[in-house]
MDAnalysis code that builds the backbone (N, CA, C; Angstrom):
import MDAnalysis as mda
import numpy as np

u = mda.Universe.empty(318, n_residues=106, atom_resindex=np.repeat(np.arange(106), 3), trajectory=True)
u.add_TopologyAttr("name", ["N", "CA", "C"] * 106)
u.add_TopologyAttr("resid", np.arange(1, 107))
u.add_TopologyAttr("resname", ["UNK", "UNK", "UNK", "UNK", "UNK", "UNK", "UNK", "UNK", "UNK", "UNK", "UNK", "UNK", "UNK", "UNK", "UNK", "UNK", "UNK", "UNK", "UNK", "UNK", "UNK", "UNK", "UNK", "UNK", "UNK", "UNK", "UNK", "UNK", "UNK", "UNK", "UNK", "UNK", "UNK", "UNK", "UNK", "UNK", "UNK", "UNK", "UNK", "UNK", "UNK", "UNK", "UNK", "UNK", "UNK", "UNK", "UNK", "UNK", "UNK", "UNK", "UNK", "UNK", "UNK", "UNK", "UNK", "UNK", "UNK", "UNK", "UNK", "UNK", "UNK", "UNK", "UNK", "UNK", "UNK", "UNK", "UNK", "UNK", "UNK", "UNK", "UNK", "UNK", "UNK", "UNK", "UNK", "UNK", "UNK", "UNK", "UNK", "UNK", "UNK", "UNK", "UNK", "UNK", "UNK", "UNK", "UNK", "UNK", "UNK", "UNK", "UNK", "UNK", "UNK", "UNK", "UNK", "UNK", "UNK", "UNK", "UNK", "UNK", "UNK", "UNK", "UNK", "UNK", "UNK", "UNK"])
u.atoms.positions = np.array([
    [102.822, 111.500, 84.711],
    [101.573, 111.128, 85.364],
    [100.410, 111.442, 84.424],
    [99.405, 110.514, 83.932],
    [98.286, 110.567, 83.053],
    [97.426, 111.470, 83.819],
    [96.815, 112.253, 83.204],
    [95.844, 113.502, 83.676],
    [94.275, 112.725, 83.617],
    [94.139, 112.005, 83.129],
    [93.049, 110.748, 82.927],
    [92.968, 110.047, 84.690],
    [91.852, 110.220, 85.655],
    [92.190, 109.488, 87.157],
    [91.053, 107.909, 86.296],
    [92.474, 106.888, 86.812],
    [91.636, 105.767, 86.075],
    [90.835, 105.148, 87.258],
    [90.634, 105.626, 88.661],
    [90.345, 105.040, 89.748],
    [88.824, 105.547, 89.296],
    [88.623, 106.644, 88.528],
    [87.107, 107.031, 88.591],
    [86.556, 106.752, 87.349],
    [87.468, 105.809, 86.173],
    [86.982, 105.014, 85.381],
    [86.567, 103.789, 85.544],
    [87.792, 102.944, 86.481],
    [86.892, 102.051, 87.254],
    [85.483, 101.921, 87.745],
    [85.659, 102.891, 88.718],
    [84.391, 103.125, 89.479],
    [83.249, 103.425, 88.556],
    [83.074, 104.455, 87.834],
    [82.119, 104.093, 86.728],
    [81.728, 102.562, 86.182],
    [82.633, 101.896, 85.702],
    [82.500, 100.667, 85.067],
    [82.108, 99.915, 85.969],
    [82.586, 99.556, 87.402],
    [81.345, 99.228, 88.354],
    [80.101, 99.332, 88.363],
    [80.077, 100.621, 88.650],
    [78.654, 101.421, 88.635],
    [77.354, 100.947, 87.319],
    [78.875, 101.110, 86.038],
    [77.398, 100.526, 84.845],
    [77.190, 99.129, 85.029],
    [78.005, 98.151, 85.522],
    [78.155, 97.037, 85.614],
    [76.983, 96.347, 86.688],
    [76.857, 96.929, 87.490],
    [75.801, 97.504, 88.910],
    [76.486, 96.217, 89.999],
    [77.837, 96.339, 90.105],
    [79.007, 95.317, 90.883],
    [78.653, 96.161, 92.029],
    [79.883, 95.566, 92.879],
    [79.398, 95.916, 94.728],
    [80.765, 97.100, 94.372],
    [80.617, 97.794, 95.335],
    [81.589, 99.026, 95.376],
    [82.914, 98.712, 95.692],
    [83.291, 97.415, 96.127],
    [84.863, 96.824, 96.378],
    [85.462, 96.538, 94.890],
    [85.953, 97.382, 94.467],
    [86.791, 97.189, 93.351],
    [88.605, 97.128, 93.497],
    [88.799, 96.052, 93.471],
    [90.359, 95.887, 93.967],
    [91.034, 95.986, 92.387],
    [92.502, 97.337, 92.809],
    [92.763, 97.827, 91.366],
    [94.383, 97.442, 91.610],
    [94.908, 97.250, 90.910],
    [96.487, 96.918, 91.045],
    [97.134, 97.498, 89.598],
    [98.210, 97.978, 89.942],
    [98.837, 98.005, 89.065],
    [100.060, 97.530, 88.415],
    [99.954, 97.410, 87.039],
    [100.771, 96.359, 86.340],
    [101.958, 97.063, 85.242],
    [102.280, 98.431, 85.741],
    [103.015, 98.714, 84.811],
    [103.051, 100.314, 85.020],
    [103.662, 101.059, 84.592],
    [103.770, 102.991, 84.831],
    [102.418, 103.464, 84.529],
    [101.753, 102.373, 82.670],
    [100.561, 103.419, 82.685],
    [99.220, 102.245, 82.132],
    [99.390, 100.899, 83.173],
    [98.410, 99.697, 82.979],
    [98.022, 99.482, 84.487],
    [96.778, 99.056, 84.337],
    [96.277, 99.313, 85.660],
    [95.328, 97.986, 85.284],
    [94.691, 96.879, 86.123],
    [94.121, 96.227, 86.113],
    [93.290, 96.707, 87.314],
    [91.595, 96.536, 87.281],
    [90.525, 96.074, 88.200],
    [89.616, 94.773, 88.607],
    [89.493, 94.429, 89.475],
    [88.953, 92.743, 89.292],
    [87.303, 93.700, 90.028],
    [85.927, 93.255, 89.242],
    [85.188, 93.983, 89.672],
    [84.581, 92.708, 90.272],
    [83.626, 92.777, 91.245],
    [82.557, 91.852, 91.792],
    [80.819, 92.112, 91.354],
    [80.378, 91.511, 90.518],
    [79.045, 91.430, 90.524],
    [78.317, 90.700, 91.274],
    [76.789, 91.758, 91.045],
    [76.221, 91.267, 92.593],
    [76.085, 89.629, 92.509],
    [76.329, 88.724, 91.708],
    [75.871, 87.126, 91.548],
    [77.008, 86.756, 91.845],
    [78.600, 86.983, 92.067],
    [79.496, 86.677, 92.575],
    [80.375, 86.341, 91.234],
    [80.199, 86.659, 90.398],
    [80.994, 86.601, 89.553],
    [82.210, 87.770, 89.350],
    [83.239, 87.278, 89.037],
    [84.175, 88.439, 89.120],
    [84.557, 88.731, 87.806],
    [84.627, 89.887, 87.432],
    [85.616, 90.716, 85.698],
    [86.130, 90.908, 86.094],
    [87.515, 90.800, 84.988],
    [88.842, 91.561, 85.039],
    [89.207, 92.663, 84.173],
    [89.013, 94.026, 84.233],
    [89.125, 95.095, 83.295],
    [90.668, 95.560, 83.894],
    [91.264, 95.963, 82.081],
    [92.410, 96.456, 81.729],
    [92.412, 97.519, 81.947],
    [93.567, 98.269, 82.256],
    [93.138, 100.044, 81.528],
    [94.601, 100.481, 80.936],
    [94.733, 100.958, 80.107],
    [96.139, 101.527, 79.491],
    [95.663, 102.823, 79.820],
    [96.482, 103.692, 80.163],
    [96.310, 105.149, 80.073],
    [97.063, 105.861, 79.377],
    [96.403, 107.417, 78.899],
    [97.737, 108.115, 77.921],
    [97.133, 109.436, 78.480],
    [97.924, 110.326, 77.457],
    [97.743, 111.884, 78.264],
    [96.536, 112.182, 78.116],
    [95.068, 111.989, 77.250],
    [93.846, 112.259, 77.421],
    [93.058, 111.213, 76.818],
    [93.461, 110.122, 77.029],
    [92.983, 109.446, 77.025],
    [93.280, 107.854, 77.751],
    [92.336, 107.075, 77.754],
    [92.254, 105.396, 78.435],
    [91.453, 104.063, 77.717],
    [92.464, 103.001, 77.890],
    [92.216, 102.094, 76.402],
    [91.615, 100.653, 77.975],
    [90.261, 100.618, 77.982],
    [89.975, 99.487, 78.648],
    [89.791, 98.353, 77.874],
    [90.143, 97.130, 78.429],
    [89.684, 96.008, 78.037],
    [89.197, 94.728, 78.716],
    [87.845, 94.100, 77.838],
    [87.032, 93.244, 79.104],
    [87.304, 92.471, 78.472],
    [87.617, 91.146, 78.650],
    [87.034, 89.392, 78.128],
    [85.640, 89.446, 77.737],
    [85.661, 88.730, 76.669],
    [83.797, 88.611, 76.002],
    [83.069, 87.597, 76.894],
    [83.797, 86.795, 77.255],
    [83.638, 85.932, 77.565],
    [82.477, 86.289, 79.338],
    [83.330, 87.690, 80.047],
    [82.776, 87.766, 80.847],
    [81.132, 88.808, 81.008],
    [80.898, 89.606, 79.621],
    [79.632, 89.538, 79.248],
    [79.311, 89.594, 77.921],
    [77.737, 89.060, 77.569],
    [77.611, 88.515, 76.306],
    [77.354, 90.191, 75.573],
    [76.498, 89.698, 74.349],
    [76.289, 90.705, 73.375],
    [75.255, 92.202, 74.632],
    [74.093, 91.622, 74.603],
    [73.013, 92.497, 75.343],
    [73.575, 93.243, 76.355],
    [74.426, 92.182, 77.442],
    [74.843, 93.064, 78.501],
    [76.195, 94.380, 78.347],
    [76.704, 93.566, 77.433],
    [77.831, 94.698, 76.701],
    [77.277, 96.196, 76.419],
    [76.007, 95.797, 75.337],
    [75.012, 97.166, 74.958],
    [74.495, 97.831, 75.999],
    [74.222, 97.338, 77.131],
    [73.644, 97.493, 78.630],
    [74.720, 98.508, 79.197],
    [75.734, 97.777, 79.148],
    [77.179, 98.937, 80.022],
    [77.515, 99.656, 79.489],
    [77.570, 99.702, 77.736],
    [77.726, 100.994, 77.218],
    [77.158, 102.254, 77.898],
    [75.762, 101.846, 77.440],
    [75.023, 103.088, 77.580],
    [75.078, 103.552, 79.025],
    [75.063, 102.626, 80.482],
    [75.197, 103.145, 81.590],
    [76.207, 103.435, 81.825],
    [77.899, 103.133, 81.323],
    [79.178, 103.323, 81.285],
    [79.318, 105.126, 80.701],
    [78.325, 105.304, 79.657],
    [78.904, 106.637, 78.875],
    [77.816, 107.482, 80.215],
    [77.042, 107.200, 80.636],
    [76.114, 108.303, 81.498],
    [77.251, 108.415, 82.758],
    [77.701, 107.451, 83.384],
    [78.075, 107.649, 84.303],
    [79.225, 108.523, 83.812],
    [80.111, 107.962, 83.092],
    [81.340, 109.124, 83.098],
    [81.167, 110.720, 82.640],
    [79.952, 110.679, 81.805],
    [79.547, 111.950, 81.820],
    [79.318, 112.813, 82.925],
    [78.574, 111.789, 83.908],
    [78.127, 113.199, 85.283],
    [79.195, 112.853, 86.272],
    [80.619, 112.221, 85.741],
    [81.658, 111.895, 86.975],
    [82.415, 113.223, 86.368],
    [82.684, 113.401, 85.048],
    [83.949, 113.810, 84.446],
    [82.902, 115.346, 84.333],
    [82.010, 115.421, 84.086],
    [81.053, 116.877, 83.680],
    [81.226, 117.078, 82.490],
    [81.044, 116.013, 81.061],
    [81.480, 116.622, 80.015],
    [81.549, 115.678, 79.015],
    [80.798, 115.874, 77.751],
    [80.776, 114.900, 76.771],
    [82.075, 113.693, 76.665],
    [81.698, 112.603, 76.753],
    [82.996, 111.227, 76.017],
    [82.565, 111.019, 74.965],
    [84.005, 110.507, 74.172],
    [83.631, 109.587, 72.820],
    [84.309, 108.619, 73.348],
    [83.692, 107.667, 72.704],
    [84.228, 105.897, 73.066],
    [84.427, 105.518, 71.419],
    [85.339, 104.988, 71.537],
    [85.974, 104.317, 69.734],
    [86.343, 102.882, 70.625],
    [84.739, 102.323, 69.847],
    [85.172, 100.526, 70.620],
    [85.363, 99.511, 69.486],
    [86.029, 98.499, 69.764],
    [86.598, 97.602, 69.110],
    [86.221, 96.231, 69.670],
    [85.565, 95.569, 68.566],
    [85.571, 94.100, 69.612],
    [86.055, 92.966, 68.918],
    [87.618, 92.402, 69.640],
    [87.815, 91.011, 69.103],
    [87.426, 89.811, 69.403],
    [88.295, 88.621, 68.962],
    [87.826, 87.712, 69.123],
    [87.774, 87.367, 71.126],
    [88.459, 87.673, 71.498],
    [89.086, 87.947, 73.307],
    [88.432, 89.044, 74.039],
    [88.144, 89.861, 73.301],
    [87.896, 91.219, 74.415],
    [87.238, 92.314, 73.032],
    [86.183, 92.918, 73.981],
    [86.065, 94.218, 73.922],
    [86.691, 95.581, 74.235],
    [87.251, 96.739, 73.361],
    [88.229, 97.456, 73.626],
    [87.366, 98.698, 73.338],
    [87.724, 99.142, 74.701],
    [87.233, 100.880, 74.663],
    [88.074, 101.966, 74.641],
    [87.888, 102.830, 73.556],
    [89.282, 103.725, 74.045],
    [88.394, 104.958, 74.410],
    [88.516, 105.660, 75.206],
    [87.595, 106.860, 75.848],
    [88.818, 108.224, 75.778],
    [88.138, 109.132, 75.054],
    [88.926, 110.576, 74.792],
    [88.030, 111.607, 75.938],
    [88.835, 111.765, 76.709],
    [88.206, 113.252, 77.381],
    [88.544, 114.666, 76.574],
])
């Protein structure tokens, strides 16, 4: 069992995202977890999450936000998990041609 709760990584990524609080999460595997988030304009994301023992590897489609809003969720993405988790993150992000990849170390 990953010591990482990815239900309150989600919820963060909502939160920076500023989506409605119904985040439907399923899982796709022992340590892959998919979220489909709702923004308030009705558009829906689909975020990945791989999990490991201290750490979680998310991934968004580019497609579902551009450059600005990406820079936008960073910065509200790293505040929120700070005052969820109580305690500095590093994020080591990666962006391909498909997706943006976050890997977050607690």
């Amino acid at each position: 069992m990953p010591s990482i709760d990815h239900k309150k990584i989600f919820d963060a990524a909502a939160s920076a995202l500023s989506a409605s609080a119904n985040v439907i999460i399923e899982a796709l595997d022992l340590n892959r977890y998919s979220a489909s988030v709702t923004l308030e304009n009705g558009k829906i994301i689909i975020i990945t999450a791989v999990t490991g023992e201290y750490q979680i590897e998310l991934s968004i489609p580019v497609e579902a936000l551009d450059n600005r809003e990406y820079t936008k969720f960073l910065s509200r993405f790293e505040y929120t998990l700070e005052q969820k988790f109580l305690k500095n993150i590093r994020f080591e992000q990666h962006i391909t041609t498909g997706e943006y990849r976050l890997k977050i170390s607690l």
